[in-house]
Backbone as CSV, one residue per row, in Angstrom:
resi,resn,N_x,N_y,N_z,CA_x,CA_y,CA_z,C_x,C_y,C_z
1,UNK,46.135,117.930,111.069,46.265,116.554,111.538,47.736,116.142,111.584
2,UNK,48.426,116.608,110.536,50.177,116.060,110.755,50.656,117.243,111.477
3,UNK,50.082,117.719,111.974,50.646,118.747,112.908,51.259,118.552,114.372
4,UNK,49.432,117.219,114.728,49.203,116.818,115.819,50.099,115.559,116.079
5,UNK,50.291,114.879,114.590,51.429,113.892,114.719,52.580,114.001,115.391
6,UNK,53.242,114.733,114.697,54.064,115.613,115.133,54.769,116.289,116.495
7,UNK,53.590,116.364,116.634,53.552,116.989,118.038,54.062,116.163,119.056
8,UNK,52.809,114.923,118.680,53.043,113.426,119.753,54.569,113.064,119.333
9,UNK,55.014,112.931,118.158,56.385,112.126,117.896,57.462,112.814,118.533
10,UNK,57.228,114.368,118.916,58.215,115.088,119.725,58.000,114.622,121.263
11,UNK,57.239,114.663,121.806,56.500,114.587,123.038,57.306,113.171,123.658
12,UNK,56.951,111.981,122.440,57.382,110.775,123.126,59.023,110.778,123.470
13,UNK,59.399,111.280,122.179,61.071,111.333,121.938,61.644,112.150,123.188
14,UNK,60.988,112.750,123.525,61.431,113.850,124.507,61.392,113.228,125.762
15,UNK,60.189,112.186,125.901,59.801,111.816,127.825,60.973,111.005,127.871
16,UNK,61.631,110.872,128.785,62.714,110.237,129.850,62.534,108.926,130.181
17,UNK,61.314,109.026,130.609,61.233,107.321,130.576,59.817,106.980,130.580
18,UNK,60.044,105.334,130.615,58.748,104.909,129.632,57.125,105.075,130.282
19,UNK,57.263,105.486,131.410,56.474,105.578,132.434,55.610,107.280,131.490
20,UNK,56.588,108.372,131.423,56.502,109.448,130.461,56.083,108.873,129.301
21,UNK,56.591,108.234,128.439,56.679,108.172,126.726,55.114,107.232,126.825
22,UNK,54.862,106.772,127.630,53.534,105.682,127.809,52.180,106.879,127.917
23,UNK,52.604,107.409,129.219,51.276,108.904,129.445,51.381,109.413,127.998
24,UNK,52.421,110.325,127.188,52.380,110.703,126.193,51.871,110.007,124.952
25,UNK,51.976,108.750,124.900,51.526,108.047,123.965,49.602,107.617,124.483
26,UNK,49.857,107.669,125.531,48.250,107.498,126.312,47.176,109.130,125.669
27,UNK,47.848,109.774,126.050,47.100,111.102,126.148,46.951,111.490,124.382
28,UNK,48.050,111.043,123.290,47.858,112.259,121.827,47.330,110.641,121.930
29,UNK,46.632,109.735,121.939,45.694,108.710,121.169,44.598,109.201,121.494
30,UNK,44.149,109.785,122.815,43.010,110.372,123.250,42.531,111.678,122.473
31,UNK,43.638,112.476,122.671,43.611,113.757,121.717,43.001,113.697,120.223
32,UNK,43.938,112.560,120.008,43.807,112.048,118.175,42.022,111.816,118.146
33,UNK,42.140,110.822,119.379,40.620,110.327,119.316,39.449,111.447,119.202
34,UNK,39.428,111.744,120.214,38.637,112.656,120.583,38.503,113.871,119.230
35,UNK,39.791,114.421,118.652,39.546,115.089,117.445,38.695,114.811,116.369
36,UNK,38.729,113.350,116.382,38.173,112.516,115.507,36.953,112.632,115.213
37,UNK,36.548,111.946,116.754,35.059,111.709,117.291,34.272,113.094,116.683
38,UNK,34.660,114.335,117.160,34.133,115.775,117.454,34.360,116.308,115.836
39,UNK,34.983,115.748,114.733,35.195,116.015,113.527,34.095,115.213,112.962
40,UNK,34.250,114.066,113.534,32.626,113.236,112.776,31.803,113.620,112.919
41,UNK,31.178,114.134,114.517,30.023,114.681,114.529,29.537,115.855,114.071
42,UNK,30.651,116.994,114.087,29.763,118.004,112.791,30.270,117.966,111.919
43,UNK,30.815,116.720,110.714,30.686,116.297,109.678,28.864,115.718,109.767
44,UNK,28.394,114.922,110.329,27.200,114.530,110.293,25.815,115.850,110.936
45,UNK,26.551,116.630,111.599,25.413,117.376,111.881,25.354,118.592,110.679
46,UNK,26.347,119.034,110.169,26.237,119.619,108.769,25.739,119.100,107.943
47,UNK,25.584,117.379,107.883,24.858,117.178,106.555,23.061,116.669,107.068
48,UNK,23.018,117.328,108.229,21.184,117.441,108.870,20.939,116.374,109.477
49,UNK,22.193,115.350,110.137,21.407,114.163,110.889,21.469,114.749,112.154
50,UNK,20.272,115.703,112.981,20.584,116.222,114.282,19.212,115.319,115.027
């Protein structure tokens, strides 16, 4: 997970302009999200709510 931080905090620092640093900040919230989402659900399907 601080990997993925990481990742994004390079990504933004790096885009040129804000039009860039905005997509980049658009896309690792999605990423983040989506990790999330897909971590909850087989957290819950491991513990038998299928």
């Amino acid at each position: 997970m601080r990997l993925l931080v990481r990742a994004w905090v390079i990504d933004v620092k790096n885009a040129q302009t804000t039009t860039q640093r905005t997509k980049a900040m658009i896309g690792a919230a999605m990423n983040f999200g989506g990790a999330f989402a897909s971590g909850a659900i087989d957290h819950l399907n491991m513990k038998g709510f299928k």
